[in-house]
N, C-alpha and C positions, 0 to 999 in steps of 0.2 A: 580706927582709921588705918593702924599699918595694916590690919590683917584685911582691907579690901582693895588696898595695893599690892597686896601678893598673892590675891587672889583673879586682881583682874589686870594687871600688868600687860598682859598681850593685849587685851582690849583698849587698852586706854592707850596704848601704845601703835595700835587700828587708827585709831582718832588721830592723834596729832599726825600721821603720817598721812592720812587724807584731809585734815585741815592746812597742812600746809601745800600737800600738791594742788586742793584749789585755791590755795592764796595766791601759790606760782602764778597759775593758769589766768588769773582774775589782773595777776598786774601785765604779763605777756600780752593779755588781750590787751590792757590799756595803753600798751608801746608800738601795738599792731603797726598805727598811722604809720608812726616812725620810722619801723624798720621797714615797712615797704617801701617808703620814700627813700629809703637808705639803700633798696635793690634788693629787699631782702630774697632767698628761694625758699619758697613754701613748697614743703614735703610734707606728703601724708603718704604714712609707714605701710598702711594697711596692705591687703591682700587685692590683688585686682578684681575678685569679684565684690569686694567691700566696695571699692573704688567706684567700680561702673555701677554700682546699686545708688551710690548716694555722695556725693565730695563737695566741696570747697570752689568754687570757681578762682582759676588762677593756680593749685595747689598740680604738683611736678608726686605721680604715683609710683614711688619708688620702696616696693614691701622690706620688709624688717630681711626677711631671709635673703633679699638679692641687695640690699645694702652696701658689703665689703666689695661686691665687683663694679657697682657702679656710681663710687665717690666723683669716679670722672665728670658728672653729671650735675654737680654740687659745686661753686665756685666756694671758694677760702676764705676770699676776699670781700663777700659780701656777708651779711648776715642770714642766717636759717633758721628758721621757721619749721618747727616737727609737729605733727597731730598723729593721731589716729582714732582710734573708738574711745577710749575711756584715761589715755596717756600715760599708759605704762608699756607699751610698745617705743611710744616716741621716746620715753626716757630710756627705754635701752638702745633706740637709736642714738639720742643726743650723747650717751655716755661713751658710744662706738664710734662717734664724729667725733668728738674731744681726743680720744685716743687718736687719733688717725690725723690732728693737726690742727683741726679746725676751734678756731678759738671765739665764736660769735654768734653761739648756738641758743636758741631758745624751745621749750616745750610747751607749747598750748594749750596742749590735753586733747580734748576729743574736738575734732575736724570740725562741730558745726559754730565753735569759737573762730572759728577764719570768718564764718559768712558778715 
């Protein structure tokens, strides 16, 4: 047994790091109601041709790369709502919003968890 935990360590260490982003994602969706009733902004990180191909109705396209210039765009105050394709863009969003002040940030994973 130890010698197929050292041998497959990074794998099994794959696993629980995608078991738990969709466990995130799975309870984020089930808070959705909430935080929109609470004003949440729904950003989706994606790229604007990702955007105009397919989105989230109600979701604000503000891409991962143009991010830091336009926090302005973002209220503090309310809660945020990140997606993108697959939610590893949104989580490096969410972790560049928490940096920057924002304390009521959520990742939902990939955008078709908004519809």
């Amino acid at each position: 047994m130890e010698q197929f935990f050292k041998e497959y360590w990074p794998f099994l260490l794959l696993i629980l790091w995608w078991t738990y982003k969709w466990l995130r994602a799975k309870q984020v969706k089930s808070d959705l109601p909430a935080l929109k009733s609470a004003g949440a902004t729904l950003v989706d990180v994606r790229s604007v041709g990702e955007f105009a191909n397919a989105n989230a109705a109600g979701t604000l396209n503000i891409p991962l790369s143009e991010l830091n210039s336009r926090f302005s765009e973002i209220p503090k105050d309310k809660p945020v709502v990140l997606c993108c394709a697959s939610g590893s863009r949104s989580g490096m969003a969410k972790l560049l919003l928490i940096k920057n002040g924002y304390r009521n940030v959520h990742n939902i994973g990939n955008w078709s968890n908004l519809a």
